[in-house]
Structure formats: structure tokens, C-alpha cells
N, C-alpha and C positions, 0 to 999 in steps of 0.2 A: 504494500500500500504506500504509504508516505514512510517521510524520514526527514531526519536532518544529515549532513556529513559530519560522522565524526560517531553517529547512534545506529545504534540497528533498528532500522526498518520495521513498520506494522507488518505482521504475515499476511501477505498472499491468498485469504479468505476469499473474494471472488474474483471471479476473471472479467467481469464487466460494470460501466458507471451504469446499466442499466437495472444491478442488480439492489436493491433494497436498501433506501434509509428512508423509513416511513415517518413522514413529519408531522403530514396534513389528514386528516381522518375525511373521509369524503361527505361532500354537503350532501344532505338528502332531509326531506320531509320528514317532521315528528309524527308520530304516529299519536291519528286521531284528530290531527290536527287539519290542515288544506291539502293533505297528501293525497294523490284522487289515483284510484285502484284502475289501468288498464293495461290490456293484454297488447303488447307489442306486434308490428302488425312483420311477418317472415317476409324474408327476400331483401330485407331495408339496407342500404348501405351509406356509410360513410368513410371520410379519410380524417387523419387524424397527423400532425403534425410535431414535431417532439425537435427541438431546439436548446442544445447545450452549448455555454460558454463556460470556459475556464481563464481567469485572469488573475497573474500575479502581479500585486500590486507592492510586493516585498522590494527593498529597496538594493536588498543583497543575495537574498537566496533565489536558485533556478529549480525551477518547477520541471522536474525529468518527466516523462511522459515515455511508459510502457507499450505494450501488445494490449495490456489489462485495459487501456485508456480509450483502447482503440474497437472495443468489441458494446455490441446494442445486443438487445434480445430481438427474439421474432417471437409475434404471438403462436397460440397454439393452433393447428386447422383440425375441426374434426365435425361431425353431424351437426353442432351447432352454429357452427361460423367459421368462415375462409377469409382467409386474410394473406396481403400481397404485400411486400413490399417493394412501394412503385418507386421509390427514387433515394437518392441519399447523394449528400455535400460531397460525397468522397465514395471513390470505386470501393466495389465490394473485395475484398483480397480472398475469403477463404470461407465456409462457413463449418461450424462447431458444435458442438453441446457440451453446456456446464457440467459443473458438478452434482447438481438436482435433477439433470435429462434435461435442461431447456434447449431449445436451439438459438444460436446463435450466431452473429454474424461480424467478421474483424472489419473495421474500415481500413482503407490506404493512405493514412494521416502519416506523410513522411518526416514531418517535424516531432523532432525528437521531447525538445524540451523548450519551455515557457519564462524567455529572457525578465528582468525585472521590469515593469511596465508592458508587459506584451497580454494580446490575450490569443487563446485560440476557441473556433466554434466548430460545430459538426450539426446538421440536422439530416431527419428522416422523418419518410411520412410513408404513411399503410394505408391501405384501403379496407373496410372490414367491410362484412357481408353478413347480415343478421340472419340464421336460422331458424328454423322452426323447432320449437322447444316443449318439449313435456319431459314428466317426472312419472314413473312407474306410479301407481296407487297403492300408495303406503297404508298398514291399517294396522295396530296393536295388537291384535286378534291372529296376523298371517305372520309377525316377527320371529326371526328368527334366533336361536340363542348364542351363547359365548361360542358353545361349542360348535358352532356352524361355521364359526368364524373359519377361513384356510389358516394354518400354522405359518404358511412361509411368507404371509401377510403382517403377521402378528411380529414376526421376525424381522420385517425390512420397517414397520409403520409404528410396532408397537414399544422401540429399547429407548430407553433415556435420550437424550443430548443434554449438551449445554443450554439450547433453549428452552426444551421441552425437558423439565425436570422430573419426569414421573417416578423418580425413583425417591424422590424428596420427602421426607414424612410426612411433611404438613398437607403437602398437596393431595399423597398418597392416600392418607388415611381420609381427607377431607372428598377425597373422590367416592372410596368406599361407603363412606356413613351416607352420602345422597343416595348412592346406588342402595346400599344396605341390601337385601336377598335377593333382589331382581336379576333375571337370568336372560331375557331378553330384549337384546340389544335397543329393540328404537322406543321401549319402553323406558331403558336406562337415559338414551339421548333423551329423553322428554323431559327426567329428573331433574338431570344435568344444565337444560338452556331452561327452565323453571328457577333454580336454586339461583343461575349468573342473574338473571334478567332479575330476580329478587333482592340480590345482595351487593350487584357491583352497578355502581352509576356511572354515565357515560359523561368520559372528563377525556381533555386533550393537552398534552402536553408536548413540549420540542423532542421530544424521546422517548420512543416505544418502552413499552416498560417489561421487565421479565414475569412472566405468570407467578410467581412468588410476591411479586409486589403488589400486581392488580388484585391478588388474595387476602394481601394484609392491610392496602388499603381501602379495598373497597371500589375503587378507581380504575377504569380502564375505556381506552375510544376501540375502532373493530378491530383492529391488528389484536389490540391488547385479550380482547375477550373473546376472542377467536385461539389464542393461543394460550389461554387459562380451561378452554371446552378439550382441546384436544391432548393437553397435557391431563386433565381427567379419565379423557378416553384412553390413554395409553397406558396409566395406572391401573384402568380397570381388564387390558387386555383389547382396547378395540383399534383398529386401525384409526389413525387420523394423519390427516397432516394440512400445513394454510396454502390455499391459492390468493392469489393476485390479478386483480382484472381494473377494465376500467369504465365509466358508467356515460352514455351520451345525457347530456342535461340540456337539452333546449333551449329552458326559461333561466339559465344562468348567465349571470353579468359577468364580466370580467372578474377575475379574484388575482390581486396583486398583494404578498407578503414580503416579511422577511425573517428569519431565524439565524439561531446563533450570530448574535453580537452582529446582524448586518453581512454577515460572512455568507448567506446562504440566500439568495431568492428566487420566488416561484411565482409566475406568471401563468394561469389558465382561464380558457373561455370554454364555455360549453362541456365540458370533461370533469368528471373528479374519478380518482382512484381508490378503492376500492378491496378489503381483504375482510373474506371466509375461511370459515373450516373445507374441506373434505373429509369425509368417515365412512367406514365401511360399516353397511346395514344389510344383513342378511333379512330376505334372499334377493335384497334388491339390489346390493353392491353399492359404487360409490355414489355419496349422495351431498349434496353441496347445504351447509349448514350455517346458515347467516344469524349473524345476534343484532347486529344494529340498522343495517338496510333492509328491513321485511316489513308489512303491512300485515296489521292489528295487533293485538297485546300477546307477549309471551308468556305472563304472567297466565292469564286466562287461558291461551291455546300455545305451547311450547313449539308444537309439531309447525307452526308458521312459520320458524326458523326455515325451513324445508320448502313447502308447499311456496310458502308466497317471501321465498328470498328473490331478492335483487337480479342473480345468475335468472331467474323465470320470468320475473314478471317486469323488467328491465332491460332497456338496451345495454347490456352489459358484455363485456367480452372478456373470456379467460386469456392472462396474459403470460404468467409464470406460476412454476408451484414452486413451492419453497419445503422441503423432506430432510434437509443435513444443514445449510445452512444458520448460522446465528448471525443474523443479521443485527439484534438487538446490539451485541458486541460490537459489531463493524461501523452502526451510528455511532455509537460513542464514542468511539476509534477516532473516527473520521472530523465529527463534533470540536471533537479536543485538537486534533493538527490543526484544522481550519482558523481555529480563536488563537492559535500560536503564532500563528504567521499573517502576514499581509494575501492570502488566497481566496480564492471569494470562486461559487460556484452560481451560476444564471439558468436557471431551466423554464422555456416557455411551451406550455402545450396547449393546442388548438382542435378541437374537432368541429367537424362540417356534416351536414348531410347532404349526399347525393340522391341526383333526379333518376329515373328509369334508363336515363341516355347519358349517365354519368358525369355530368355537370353539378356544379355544387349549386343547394338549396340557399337562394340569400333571403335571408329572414332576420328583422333588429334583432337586436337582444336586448330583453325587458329584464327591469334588473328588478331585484326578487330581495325583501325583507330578509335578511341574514337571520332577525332574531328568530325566524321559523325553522333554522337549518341549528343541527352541531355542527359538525366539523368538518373540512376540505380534508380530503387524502390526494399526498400525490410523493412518488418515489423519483428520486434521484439516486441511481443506482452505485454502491461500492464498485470503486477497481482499485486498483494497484499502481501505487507511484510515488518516485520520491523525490526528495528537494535535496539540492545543495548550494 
């Protein structure tokens, strides 16, 4: 990652800036509130825009610039949505997969490293193509139990990490006593987004926070309580793990921030990003499990995490999953060089909707009562680089 000369270097964590510092928690309607329930209409497309700058502003040190600097994701293609990438600032040199399985792709940014006063930019833009979407008919009655679970699922989805702490006592036991005798799995998932939706209030901070912490304070935006669900699921034995996507917003106005001491800004129109669980529910298999973008009360109906999450009932597109990764690490990581040095990172993201004949839809944009929304999500992803 970064450095100074003279110290050794952040590790090497990912290979791309598209990879994960979750700052912004995505705007979306309170529930109950003006949030108005429609089924997205298949075939819809839009293009989507993604704009980085990198500028050292340091009077003395050079900002070295890696392969790690040089690589974007590509979203995922599959029954729900296809997605291209039509252009980009810079030749494509090679394309790859992470260490999570994303794919990805290296630009041909032949500049090495980032003089004092200089900056450098890269963009890219996708076209995505909305799907046609359903969810198997889930029912408490057809669930099926632990033991239905595959073993070699439980093995790759269900061991500890550094972020997913399941082997943590607090967590551990704190999993168990919700579940307490239940044997069937989406009867357990129900406990589970009943007890979060009960106990943890939706709050937004500059840094994602570890599921130990969103535990002890009571506190967490989606990344946060997405990643305290599935770190239960894996104490209990069930598969989990967090996807990443991003959400089309229409009725959004421009949202201009800034984080860390000024070191960080984030410019988006029409877009906010967006993190769920994934969980394995027999015998339906993988099933996309939202705590904070869903429609009507969890409290009252749990299972709406599911039925009427964001991935269903939203232009939403899967973008990365995230299975090995500790990202929560990598912000802080990243947080801490940035406030050391004169470095400043710039991300603008844009999305459009397209006509039948592929032309973009030009339509104002009505700017929208904040006090109605939480939180903006949006990722500026870890790479690898250092200064001297």
C-alpha cells in the first residue's frame, strides 16, 4: 500500500483502488416514510461513470504509483444484469481476478509516480442492463436445517477472519442465545435481522466499524450491520458473506462531501452504493439479505430483509463480493497515511439512464430533503503504493 522511505510499507491487502473503503452508507428512503414500493421495470439500462484523481500536494515526498494503482473492478454478468465496459482514460493492458474471485481489469497508466504538486486521473464508464428478477418462494414451513447445509460451504463461508470474528465469544455466544434451539436455517435468519433491527440503530461514521463494535455499541450504517448478520451466521454454522453493488437514484441531487481532515472527496449524482449480506438458505441456496435498504418494518416482518431488499425491488446492480478481504483494516490503513501527508484522493461518480436506442435519458434532477435519507454509500477502493 503506502509508505514512507526509510519504513516499511502497508501490506499489499488488495490489488485494486476499486477495492473497498466504505465511507458513505447509501441515501435511501426511511421506511414508512415517502419511500413509494415499485417493481422495476426489466431490460432498463444505464451507464455509469467512475472518475479518480490522485494529487500530491506534499511539498517533499513522491507518491510511487504500483500495478495495485493501476487495476478497476468489473461488475459481475449473470441472469440479473450485463454489464460492459465501454471505455476507459487508459488502454486496457491485461484482465485478472482478485483475491475474493472479482474480475478485474489493469489500466496502461505508464506514469510511474506522482511528483510534488502533480496530480494524476483515470476514468471509466459501464453500461449496465437491468434484469428480470425474482426470488424463489421462501416459506418457514419448507426451510431447511443446519444439517442440509453442504460441509465444503461451511468450510470456505463458514471459518473466522479478521473481519468476521465468529470465533469471538461475545459474538459467538451472543449468536447462539438468539438462535437458542432452532434448527432451521431461514427461521434462524429471521431471529437474527429481528434481534439487529431491534438492538442496533442506524448511525454513520468516517469508518466502517468491526462487528464487535457495532455489538457493543449498539451502532452501525449497512456495511456495518450486514457484517455483524453474517458474522452470527458463521458462528452459528451458516454460510455468509457481504456483496457490494450500486443503487440508480433518479430523484437525487448532486451529493458533494468531504472526509478525513479534507484528504478525501466524493462527488455523486444519481448513484449511491450500497452493501448486503449473502447467506446460504437451504433449499433455496444463496439469498441476498439487506438490513437497511428494504421496505416495511423488520421489526414486525424480518423475512423483508429478503423478499423486499434493494438487490429486488431496486435498480441495483451487484458489483463485488467481498469473502477474505478486511477491508475495515485497509480504511484505517489508508485513513491514517492520507492525514500524514499532503495526499488527497477525488472520486466522482455519475449515472445516466439510457433510451431503447441507447442514448442517455436527460431528465433535471430534483433535489430531495436529505432529512428523509440516512446515509450516502460510496467506495473508493484500497490499492497498493508508496511514497518517498
Amino acid at each position: 500500500m503506502y509508505g514512507v522511505k526509510g519504513k516499511e510499507g502497508f501490506s499489499h491487502l488488495r490489488k485494486i483502488r476499486d477495492y473497498l473503503i466504505i465511507l458513505l452508507i447509501l441515501i435511501f428512503l426511511i421506511a414508512n416514510s415517502s419511500q413509494v414500493a415499485y417493481k422495476p421495470a426489466t431490460g432498463k439500462a444505464f451507464r455509469l461513470t467512475m472518475k479518480v484523481t490522485y494529487e500530491n500536494m506534499d511539498r517533499e515526498r513522491i507518491w510511487n504509483l504500483t500495478e495495485n494503482d493501476r487495476i478497476i473492478s468489473l461488475f459481475m454478468n449473470n441472469s440479473w444484469q450485463t454489464v460492459y465496459l465501454v471505455s476507459s482514460s487508459h488502454r486496457i493492458e491485461r484482465f485478472d481476478v482478485d483475491s475474493d474471485g472479482n474480475m478485474v481489469a489493469i489500466l496502461n497508466i505508464t506514469k510511474e509516480f506522482i511528483l510534488p504538486g502533480e496530480k494524476i486521473s483515470y476514468n471509466v464508464t459501464y453500461e449496465l442492463i437491468f434484469r428480470e428478477r425474482s426470488l424463489p418462494s421462501i416459506s418457514e414451513e419448507e426451510s431447511g436445517t443446519l444439517n442440509d447445509i453442504p460441509k465444503h460451504l461451511c468450510e470456505e463461508y463458514c471459518r473466522p477472519t479478521s473481519l468476521w470474528r465468529s470465533n469471538m465469544s461475545v459474538l459467538n455466544e451472543t449468536a447462539w442465545r438468539i438462535a437458542g434451539n432452532e434448527t432451521k436455517v431461514l427461521m434462524i435468519i429471521k431471529k437474527l435481522v429481528k434481534w439487529i433491527a431491534e438492538n442496533i440503530n442506524y448511525d454513520t461514521s468516517e469508518l466502517p466499524r468491526y462487528p464487535n463494535e457495532t455489538l457493543f455499541t449498539g451502532l452501525g450504517d449497512c456495511d456495518d450491520q450486514a457484517n455483524l448478520l453474517i458474522t452470527f451466521c458463521r458462528a452459528i454454522g451458516i454460510p455468509a458473506y457481504l456483496q457490494i453493488g450500486c443503487i440508480y437514484i433518479e430523484r437525487r441531487d448532486e451529493v458533494f462531501k468531504r472526509y478525513w481532515s479534507g484528504h478525501l472527496w466524493i462527488r455523486q449524482i444519481r448513484v449511491g452504493w450500497h452493501g448486503w449480506a449473502i447467506v446460504y438458505i437451504p433449499p433455496w441456496g444463496w439469498l441476498p439479505v439487506d438490513l437497511t435498504y428494504v421496505e416495511g418494518n423488520l421489526k414486525e416482518n424480518p423475512l423483508n430483509s429478503i423478499v423486499s431488499s434493494a438487490i429486488v425491488k431496486h435498480y441495483t446492480f451487484q458489483y463485488i463480493n467481498i469473502i477474505k478481504t478486511d477491508y475495515v483494516a485497509e480504511t484505517m490503513s489508508l485513513k491514517s497515511f492520507l492525514e500524514a501527508h499532503e495526499f488527497y484522493i477525488y472520486e466522482e461518480d455519475e449515472m445516466k439512464e439510457m433510451t431503447s436506442d441507447g442514448s442517455l435519458v436527460v431528465k433535471p434532477i430534483i433535489i430531495t430533503d436529505l432529512n428523509m435519507f440516512t446515509r450516502v454509500v460510496t467506495f473508493i477502493r484500497q490499492r497498493g503504493s508508496r511514497c518517498e
